[in-house]
C-alpha positions as protocol buffer text, in pm:
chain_id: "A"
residue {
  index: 1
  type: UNK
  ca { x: -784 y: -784 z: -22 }
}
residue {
  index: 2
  type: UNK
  ca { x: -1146 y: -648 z: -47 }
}
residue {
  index: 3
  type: UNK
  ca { x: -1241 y: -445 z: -228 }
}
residue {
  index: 4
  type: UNK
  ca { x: -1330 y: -87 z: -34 }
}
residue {
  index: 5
  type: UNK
  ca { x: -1638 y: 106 z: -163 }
}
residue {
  index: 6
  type: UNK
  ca { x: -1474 y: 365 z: -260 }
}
residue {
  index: 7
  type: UNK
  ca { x: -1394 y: 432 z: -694 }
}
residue {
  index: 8
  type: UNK
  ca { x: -1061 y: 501 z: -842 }
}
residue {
  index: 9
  type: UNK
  ca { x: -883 y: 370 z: -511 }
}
residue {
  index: 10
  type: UNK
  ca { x: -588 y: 104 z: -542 }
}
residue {
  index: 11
  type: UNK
  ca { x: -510 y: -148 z: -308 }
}
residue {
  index: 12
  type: UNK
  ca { x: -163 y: -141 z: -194 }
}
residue {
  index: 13
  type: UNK
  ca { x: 19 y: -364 z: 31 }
}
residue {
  index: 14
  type: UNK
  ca { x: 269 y: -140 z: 292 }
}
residue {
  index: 15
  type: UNK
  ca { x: 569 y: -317 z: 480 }
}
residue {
  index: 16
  type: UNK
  ca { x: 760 y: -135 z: 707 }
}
residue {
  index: 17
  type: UNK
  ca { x: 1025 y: -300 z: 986 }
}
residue {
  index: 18
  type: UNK
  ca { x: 873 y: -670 z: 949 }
}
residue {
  index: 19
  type: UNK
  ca { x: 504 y: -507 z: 981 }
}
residue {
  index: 20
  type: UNK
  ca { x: 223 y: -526 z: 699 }
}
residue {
  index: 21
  type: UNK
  ca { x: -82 y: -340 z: 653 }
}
residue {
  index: 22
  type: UNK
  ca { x: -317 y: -311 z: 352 }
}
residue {
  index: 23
  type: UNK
  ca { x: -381 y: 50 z: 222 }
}
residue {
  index: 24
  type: UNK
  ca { x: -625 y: 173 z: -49 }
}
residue {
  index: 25
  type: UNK
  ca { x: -524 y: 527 z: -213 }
}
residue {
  index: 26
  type: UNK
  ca { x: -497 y: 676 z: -560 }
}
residue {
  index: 27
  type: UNK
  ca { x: -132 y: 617 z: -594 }
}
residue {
  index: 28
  type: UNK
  ca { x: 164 y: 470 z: -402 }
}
residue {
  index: 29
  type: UNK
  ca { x: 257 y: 806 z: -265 }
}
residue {
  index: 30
  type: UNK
  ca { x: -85 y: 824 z: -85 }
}
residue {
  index: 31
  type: UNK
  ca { x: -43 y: 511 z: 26 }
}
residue {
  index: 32
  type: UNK
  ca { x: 302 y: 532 z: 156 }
}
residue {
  index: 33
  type: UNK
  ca { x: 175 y: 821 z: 414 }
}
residue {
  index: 34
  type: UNK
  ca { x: -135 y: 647 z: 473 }
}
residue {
  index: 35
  type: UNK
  ca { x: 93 y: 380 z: 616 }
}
residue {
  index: 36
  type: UNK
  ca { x: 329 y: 616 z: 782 }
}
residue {
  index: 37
  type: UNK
  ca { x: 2 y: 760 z: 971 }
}
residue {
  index: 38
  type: UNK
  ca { x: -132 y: 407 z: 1069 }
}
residue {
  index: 39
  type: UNK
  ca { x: 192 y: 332 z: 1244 }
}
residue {
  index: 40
  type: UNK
  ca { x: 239 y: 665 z: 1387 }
}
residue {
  index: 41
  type: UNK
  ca { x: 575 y: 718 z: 1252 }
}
residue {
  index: 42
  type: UNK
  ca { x: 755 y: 1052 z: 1183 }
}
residue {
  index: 43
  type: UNK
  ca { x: 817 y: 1210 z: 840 }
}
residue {
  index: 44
  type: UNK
  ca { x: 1192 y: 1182 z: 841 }
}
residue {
  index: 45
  type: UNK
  ca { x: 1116 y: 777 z: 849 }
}
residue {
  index: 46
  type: UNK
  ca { x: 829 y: 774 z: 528 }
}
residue {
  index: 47
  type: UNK
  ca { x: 1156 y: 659 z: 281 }
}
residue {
  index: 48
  type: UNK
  ca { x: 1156 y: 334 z: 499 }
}
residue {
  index: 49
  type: UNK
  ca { x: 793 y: 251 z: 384 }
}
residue {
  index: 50
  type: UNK
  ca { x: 764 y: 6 z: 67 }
}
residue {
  index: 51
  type: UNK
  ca { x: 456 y: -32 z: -108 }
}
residue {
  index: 52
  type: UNK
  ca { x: 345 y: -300 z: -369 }
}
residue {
  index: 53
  type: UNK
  ca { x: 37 y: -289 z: -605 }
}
residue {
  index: 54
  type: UNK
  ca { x: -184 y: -541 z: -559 }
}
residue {
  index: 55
  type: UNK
  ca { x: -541 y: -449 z: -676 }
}
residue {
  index: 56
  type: UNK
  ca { x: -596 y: -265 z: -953 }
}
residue {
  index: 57
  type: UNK
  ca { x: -883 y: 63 z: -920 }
}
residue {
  index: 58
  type: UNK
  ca { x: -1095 y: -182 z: -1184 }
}
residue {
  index: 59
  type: UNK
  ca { x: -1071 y: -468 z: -965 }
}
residue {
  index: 60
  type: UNK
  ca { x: -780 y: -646 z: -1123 }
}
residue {
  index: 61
  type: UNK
  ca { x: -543 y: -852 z: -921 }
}
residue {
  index: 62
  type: UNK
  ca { x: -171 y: -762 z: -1029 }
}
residue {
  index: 63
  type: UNK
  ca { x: 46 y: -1121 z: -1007 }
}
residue {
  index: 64
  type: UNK
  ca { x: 373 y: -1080 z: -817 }
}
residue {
  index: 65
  type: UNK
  ca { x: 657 y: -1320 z: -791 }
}
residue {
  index: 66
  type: UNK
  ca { x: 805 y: -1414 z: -446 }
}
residue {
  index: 67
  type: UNK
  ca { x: 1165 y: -1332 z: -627 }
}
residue {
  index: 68
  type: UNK
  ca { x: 1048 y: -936 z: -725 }
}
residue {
  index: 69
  type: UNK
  ca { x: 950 y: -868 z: -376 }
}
């Protein structure tokens, strides 16, 4: 992931129904509807979003296991 120009923003990977996007936002909530408005979905389907962490607002990369996914 690259880094955006923005400060303070995350980078967050969002899967939804064997789709992936990457998202940067503040926290996982933000990026959770960010997602839900890149794939057009409703509301009533946001729950059906995961997100995962994966760069830090500093620039650090958080590690992830296959196995935690």
């Amino acid at each position: 992931m690259t880094h955006p120009t923005y400060t303070g923003m995350n980078g967050y990977k969002a899967f939804y129904d064997k789709k992936v996007t990457e998202v940067w936002a503040l926290t996982s909530y933000d990026a959770q509807k960010m997602a839900q408005k890149f794939w057009g979905l409703h509301e009533k389907k946001r729950h059906m979003i995961s997100t995962v962490l994966c760069v830090r607002a500093n620039g650090e990369t958080v590690p992830h296991r296959t196995c935690d996914l």
